[in-house]
LUMZAKOL-462062 format. One record per residue (C-alpha): x, y, z. Coordinates in steps of 0.02 Angstrom, whole numbers, padded with zeros to 5 digits, always signed. Layout:
! residues N
XYZ;...
***
This chain:
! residues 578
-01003+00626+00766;-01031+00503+00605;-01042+00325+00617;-01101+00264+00471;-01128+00373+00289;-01309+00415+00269;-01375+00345+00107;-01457+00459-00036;-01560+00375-00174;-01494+00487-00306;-01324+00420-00251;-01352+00270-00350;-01416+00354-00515;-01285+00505-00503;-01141+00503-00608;-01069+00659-00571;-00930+00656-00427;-01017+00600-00262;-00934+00655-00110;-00909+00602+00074;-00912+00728+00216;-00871+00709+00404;-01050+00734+00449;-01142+00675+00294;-01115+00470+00286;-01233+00315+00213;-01305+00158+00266;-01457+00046+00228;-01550+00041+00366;-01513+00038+00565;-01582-00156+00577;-01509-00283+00680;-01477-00388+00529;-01405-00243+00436;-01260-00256+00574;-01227-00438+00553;-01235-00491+00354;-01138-00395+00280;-00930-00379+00232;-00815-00265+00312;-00691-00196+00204;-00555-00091+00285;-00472+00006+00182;-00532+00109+00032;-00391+00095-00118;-00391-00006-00254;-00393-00190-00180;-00524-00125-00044;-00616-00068-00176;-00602-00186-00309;-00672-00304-00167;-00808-00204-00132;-00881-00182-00296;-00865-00377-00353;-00957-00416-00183;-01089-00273-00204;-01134-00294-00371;-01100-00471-00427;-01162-00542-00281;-01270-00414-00180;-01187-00432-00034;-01193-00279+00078;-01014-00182+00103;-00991-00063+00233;-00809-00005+00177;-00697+00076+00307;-00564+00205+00296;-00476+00314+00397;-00470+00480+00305;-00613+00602+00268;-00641+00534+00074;-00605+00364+00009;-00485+00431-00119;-00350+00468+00023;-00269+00305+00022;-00094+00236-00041;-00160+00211-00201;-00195+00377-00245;-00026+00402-00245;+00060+00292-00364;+00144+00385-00504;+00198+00278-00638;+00063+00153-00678;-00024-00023-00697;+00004-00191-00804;-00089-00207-00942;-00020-00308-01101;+00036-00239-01258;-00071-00315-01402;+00031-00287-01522;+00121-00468-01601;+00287-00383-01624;+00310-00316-01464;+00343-00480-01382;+00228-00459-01228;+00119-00625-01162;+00060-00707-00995;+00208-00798-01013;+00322-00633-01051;+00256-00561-00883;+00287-00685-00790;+00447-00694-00811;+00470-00526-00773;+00395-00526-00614;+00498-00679-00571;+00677-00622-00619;+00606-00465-00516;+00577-00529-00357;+00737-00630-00350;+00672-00820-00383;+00550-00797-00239;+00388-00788-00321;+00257-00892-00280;+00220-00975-00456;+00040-00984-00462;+00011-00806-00382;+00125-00728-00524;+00031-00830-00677;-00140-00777-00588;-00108-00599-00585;-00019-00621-00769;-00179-00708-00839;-00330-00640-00764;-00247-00471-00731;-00296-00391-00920;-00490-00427-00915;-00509-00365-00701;-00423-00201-00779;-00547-00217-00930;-00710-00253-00793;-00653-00126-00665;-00552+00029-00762;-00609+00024-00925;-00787-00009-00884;-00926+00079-01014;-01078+00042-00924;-01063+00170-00775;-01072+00023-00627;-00887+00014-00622;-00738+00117-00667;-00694+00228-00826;-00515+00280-00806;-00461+00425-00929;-00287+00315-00969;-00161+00433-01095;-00197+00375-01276;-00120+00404-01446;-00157+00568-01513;-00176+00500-01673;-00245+00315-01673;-00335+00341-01498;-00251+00169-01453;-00211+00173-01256;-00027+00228-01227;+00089+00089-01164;+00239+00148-01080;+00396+00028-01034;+00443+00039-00858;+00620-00063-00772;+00631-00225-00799;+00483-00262-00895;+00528-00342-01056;+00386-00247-01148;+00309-00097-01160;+00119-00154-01071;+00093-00005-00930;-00070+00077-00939;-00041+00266-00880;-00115+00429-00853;+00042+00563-00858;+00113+00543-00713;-00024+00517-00575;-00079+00362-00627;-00142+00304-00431;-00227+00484-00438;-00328+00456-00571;-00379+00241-00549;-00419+00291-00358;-00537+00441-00413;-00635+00342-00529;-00645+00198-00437;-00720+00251-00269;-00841+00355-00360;-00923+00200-00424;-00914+00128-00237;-00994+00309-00163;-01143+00274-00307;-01161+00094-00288;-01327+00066-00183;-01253-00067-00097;-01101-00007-00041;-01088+00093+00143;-00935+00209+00162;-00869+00245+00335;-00743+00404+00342;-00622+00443+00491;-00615+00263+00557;-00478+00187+00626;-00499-00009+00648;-00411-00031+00819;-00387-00227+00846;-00501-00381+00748;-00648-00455+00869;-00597-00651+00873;-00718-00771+00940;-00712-00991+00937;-00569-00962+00787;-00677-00842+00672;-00659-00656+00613;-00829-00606+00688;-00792-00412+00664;-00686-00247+00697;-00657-00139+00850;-00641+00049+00785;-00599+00219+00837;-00737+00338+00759;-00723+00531+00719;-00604+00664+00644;-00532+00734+00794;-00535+00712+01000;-00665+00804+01047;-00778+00684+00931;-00692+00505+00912;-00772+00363+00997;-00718+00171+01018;-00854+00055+00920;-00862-00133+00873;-00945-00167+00715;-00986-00342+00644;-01011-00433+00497;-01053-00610+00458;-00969-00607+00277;-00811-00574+00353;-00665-00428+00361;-00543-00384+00216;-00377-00323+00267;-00346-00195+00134;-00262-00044+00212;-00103-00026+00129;+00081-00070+00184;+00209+00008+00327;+00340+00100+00240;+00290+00250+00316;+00380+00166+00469;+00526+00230+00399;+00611+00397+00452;+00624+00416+00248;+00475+00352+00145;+00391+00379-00016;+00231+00382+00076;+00114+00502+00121;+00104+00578+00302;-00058+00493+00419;-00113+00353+00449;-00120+00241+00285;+00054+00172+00296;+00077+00142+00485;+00065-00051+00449;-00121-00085+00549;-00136-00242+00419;+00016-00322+00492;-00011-00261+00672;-00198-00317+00685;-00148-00484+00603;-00007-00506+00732;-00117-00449+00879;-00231-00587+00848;-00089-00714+00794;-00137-00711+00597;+00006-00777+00521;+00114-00650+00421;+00262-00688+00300;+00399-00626+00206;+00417-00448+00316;+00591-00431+00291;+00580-00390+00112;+00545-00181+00125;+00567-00105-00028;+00656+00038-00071;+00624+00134-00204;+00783+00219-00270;+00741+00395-00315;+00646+00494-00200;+00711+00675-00217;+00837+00735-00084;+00790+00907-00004;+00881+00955+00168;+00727+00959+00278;+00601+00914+00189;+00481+00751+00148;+00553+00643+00021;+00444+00654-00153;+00422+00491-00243;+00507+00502-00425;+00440+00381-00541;+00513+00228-00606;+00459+00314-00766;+00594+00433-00776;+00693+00296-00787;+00602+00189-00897;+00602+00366-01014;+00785+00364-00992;+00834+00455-00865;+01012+00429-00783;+01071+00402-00621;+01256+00504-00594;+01359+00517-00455;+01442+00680-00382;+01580+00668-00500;+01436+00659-00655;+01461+00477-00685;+01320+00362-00740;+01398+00210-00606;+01229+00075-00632;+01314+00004-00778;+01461-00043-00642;+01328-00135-00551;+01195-00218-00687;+01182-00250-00870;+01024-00180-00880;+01101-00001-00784;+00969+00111-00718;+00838-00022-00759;+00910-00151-00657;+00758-00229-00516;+00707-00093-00391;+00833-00185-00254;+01003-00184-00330;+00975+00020-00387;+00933+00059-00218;+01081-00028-00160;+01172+00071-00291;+01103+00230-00239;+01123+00220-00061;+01314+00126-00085;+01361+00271-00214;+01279+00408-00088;+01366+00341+00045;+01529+00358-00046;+01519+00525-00147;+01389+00624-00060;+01272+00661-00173;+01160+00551-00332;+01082+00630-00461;+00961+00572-00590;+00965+00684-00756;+00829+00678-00886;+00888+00844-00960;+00922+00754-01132;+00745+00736-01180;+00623+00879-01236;+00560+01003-01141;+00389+00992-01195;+00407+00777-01169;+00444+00807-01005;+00318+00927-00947;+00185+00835-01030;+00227+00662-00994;+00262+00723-00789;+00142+00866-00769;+00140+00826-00562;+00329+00805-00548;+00360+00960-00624;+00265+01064-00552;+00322+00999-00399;+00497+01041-00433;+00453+01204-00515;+00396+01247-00312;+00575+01220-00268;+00659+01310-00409;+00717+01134-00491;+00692+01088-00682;+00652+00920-00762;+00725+00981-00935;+00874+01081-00845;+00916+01002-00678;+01006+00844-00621;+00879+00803-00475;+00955+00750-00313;+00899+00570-00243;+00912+00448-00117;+00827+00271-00079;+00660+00264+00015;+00542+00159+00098;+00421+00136-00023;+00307-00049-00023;+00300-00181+00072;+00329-00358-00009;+00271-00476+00110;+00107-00451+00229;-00027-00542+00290;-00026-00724+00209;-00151-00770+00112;-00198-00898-00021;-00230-00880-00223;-00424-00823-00158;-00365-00689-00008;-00393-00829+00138;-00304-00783+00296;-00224-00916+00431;-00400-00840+00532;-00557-00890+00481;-00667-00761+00397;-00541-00633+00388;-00469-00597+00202;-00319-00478+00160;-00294-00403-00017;-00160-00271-00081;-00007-00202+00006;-00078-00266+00146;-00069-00465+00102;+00071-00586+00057;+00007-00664-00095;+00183-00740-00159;+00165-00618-00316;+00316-00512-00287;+00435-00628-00181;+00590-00530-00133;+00554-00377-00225;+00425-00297-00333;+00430-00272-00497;+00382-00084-00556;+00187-00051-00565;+00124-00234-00520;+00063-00148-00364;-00100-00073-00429;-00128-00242-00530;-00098-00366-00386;-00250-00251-00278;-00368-00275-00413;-00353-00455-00438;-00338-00531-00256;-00443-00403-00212;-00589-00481-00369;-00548-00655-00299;-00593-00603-00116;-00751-00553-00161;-00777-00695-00284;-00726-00816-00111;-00843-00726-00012;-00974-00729-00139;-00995-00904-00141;-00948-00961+00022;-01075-01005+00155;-01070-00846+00321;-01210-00965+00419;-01067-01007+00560;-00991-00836+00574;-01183-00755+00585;-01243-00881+00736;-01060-00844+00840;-01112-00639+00821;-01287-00672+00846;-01274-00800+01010;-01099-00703+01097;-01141-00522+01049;-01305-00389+01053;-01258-00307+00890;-01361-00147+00931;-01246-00090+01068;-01111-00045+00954;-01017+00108+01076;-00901+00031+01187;-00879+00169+01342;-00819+00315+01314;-00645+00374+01368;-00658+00513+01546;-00497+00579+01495;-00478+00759+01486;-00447+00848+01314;-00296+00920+01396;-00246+00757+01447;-00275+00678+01251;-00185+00804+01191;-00021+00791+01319;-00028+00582+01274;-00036+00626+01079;+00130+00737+01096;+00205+00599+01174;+00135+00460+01060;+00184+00586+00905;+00358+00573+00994;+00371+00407+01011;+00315+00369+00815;+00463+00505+00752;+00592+00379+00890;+00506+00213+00788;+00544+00290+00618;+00748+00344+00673;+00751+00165+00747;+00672+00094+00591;+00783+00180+00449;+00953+00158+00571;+00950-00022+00594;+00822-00112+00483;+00834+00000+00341;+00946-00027+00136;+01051-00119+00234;+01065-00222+00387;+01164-00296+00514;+01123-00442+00656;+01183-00312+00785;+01088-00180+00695;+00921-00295+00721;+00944-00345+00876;+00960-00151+00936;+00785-00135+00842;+00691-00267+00921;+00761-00218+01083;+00716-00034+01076;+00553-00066+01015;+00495-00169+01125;+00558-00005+01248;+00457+00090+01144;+00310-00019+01111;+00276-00046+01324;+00246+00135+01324;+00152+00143+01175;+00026+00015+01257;+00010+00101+01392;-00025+00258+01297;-00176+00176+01222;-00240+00132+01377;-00241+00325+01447;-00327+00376+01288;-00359+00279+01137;-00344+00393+01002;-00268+00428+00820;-00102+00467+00857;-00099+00323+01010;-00166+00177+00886;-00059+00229+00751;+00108+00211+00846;+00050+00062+00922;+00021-00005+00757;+00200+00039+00696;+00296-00032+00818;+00202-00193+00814;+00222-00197+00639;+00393-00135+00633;+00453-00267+00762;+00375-00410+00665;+00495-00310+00503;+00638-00339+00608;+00624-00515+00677;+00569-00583+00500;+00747-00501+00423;+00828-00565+00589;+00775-00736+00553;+00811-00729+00359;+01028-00722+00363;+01022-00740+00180;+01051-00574+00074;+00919-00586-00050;+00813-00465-00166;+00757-00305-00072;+00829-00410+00100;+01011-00348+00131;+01086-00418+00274;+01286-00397+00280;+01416-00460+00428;+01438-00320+00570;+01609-00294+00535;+01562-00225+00372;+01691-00335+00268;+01575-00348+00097;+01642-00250-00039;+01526-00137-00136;+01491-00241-00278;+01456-00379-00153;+01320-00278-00050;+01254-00189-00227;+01230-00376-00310;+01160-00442-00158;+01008-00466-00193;+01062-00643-00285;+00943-00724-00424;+00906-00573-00534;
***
């Protein structure tokens, strides 16, 4: 059973590709001290990361990062497709700080927090420079697409960016930023990585963070419940909770079950802003199948979104058509879907060989199913895809909790307000994730380090051990994996595209059915499966009473009278200041 990942010297030299195994994991030494000053990071993407490295290497903290899968690269951001603000260089293209920012506020509906979107749209160019394009081997080296003939980086224009300033590489862009950038956390010497860990609730004590309880091990037979603790504090950086949804963009497990927002609410961390879920508009529509994330790229490249009939209907709805903000085409989508049966998006008037190169991982995808780029019109439908708000934090990743941070998909930093613009995801993670780790860095841990040293004796770290049966953990994960596929129909039926008061208040009232039995599941046998559905309906309630609350129809927030009276237009333009 692993604990912690065993440390190799030649880690920290190696620049080949390190690797993390169930049963081969690193730490510094098994001191009592070791235990207490150091920084928890949970979560192992790019804003858990980013965080990481700034702390280990700019100011030598010790990180012990934590993540739930069996390598650090499977995370959320692994799979983002289309890409990550840069800026575009070049005078004539019209790009600035002050371009961007505009951008990102016409995006998210007039909601932005001002100083969170000019932070990201000022510092955001030299943390990609430090962390991705990084020469010197400490951090990351990301093999972004470049002109075959210059060797410039590419820059590709995505929907509703006014510019061309997205850094890219073809079309698995998370893929590719999330490989190269936990390889420089697996060979930094003083960074710990902790696989198949699932952080269970936060350990409070006199108003301050103090640490993490956890569930430890890759399957039944080997997990164990553990407390671990950490003077520096505990960054909140494991993703969002769109794969709440019966339909979402995310990957199957654990990484987008909301634990941020369900920790944070367990220990009455304030959260913010939960109602606005976005959707992303085109995730291919197979009977029976998990929907598959196309990028915002197609559309940026100029692909079209057509109805049954063949009609391209997002002029109907927006000036700027298919590259109207994320919110209003997923309104379109679903409105148009709902109506006609069936949307399309058709790319077949560009090149062949554009296509395959430019969307090598989309293809080849499609090629599995029988379906074309260059030949097919590709059958969509709006899905869960990122979650807006979070945890709340500050410009430096300060929760309402002392000694607790949150960074990325898991926080609510004010960049993206109602709704996000396209590929500001991977950008926002690296930069509140820096300025964590810059807080931390320079902030005193003496009070959080005497509350774990005089309450707690940080060498017992194993709580006791659960007597139930493996027969019996395996009969309470059936019914916890039943209970999470009830959550996601509950989710998707009445706090999905669009809501309704009544809709909401069925939510809140059948999860709170649903999350009574969930607790209780935990209880019998704290495992994977039990902690994960917890987590969702905790998080998924708080989803429901925030757009419960909020009666005003606004960016990726649709909330419409139960009678159903709106007319399309209404419901498609709902989102208001775009």
């Amino acid at each position: 059973m692993l604990s912690v990942v065993q440390r190799s010297s030649r880690l920290a030299s190696r620049r080949g590709t390190p690797t993390v195994s169930s049963t081969c994991l690193r730490s510094f030494s098994s001191t009592q001290t070791d235990k207490i000053d150091r920084l928890l990071v949970v979560g192992s993407g790019v804003a858990g990361s980013a965080a990481a490295l700034i702390a280990a290497q700019v100011y030598k903290i010790p990180v012990t990062l934590l993540f739930a899968g069996d390598s650090p690269s499977n995370c959320n951001s692994y799979w983002a497709q289309g890409g990550i603000i840069y800026r575009n260089f070049d005078a004539t293209s019209g790009d600035s700080a002050e371009a961007l920012s505009r951008d990102i506020h016409t995006a998210g509906a007039g909601l932005c927090q001002h100083d969170a979107v000019v932070k990201v749209a000022t510092e955001g160019p030299s943390i990609v420079e430090q962390l991705l394009l990084d020469d010197s081997g400490i951090f990351a080296h990301v093999p972004f697409d470049r002109d075959q003939v210059t060797g410039d980086l590419s820059l590709c224009l995505e929907a509703s960016h006014s510019a061309p300033r997205i850094l890219f590489y073809k079309d698995a862009t998370g893929r590719a930023i999330t490989e190269e950038i936990t390889k420089a956390c697996l060979r930094h010497p003083h960074i710990t990585l902790q696989a198949n860990t699932v952080v269970t609730d936060l350990i409070v004590k006199d108003d301050t963070c103090i640490g993490v309880e956890t569930l430890v091990g890759s399957d039944d037979d080997t997990q164990q419940q553990q407390v671990e603790y950490a003077s520096h504090g505990v960054v909140l950086c494991a993703g969002g909770l769109a794969g709440i949804y019966q339909h979402s963009t995310n990957p199957a497990g654990f990484n987008a079950l909301g634990s941020s927002v369900a920790l944070s609410e367990r220990a009455s961390v304030k959260t913010q802003e939960l109602e606005f879920v976005q959707f992303h508009p085109t995730s291919l529509n197979i009977p029976n199948e998990a929907r598959f994330l196309l990028t915002e790229a197609l559309r940026g490249e100029g692909g079209i979104l057509r109805n049954n009939h063949g009609e391209a209907f997002m002029k109907e709805h927006h000036p700027m058509a298919e590259l109207a903000p994320r919110d209003i085409v997923a309104r379109g989508v679903f409105q148009e879907a709902q109506e006609s049966g069936s949307v399309f998006l058709d790319i077949t008037h560009r090149s062949q060989d554009f296509l395959y190169q430019r969307f090598p991982t989309i293809q080849t995808y499609l090629s599995e199913r029988g379906l074309d780029l260059a030949k097919d019109w590709l059958p969509v439908i709006p899905a869960a895809h990122y979650t807006c708000g979070g945890v709340s934090t500050d410009l430096k990743g300060r929760t309402s909790l002392q000694n607790l941070y949150a960074a990325g998909e898991a926080a609510r930093t004010g960049l993206h307000g109602g709704n996000r613009l396209a590929s500001t995801s991977l950008l926002e993670g690296l930069v509140f994730g820096a300025s964590v780790a810059n807080q931390v860095g320079t902030s005193q841990n003496d009070s959080a380090r005497g509350i774990i040293t005089a309450s707690h004796n940080v060498n017992g770290t194993s709580k006791t051990a659960s007597t139930t049966s493996l027969k019996e953990r395996d009969a309470v994960n059936q019914e916890a994996t039943e209970l999470l596929r009830l959550v996601r129909k509950c989710m998707w039926d009445n706090v999905g595209v669009i809501r309704t008061v009544f809709g909401l208040e069925t939510a809140l009232n059948e999860l709170q059915v649903l999350g009574d039995e969930a607790s209780n599941l935990f209880e019998k046998a704290a495992t994977r499966e039990t902690a994960g559905v917890r987590d969702a309906i905790k998080a998924g309630s708080a989803v429901a009473r925030a757009a419960l609350q909020n009666r005003t129809s606004v960016g990726a927030h649709c909330i419409i009278s139960d009678d159903d009276s709106e007319d399309e237009d209404e419901i498609v333009a709902a989102g208001g200041m775009h």
